[in-house]
C-alpha positions, 0 to 999 in steps of 0.5 A, spaced: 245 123 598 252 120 598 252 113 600 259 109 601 261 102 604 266 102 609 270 095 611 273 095 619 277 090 622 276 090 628 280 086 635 279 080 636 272 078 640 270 085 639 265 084 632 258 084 636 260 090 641 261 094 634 255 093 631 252 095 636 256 101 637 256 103 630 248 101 628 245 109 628 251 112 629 252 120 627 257 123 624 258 130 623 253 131 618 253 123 616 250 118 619 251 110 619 245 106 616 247 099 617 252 095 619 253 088 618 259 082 621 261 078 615 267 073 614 272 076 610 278 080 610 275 085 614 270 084 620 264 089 619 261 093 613 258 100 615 254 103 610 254 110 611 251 115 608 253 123 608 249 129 604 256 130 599 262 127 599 266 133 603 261 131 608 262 123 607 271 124 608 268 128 616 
């Protein structure tokens, strides 16, 4: 299994709605595990977890 953190900018007032959308989301073969709001350059991080790292780029 393939994890991977993914930092997203997100518009402004639109962080919660995100972390909403995002928490268990399936993607292909991958699937969000967790997503948090944060204060740094970026608004969110997802970690994302895929079977291989073909799959992860899907």
């Amino acid at each position: 299994m393939i994890q991977a953190f993914v930092f997203i900018e997100a518009e402004p007032g639109r962080v919660q709605e995100l972390v909403d959308e995002l928490a268990g989301m399936k993607l292909a073969a991958s699937g969000s595990k967790q997503v948090h709001a944060v204060t740094a350059r970026c608004d969110l991080i997802a970690l994302i977890e895929s079977p291989d790292l073909p799959s992860l780029g899907d």
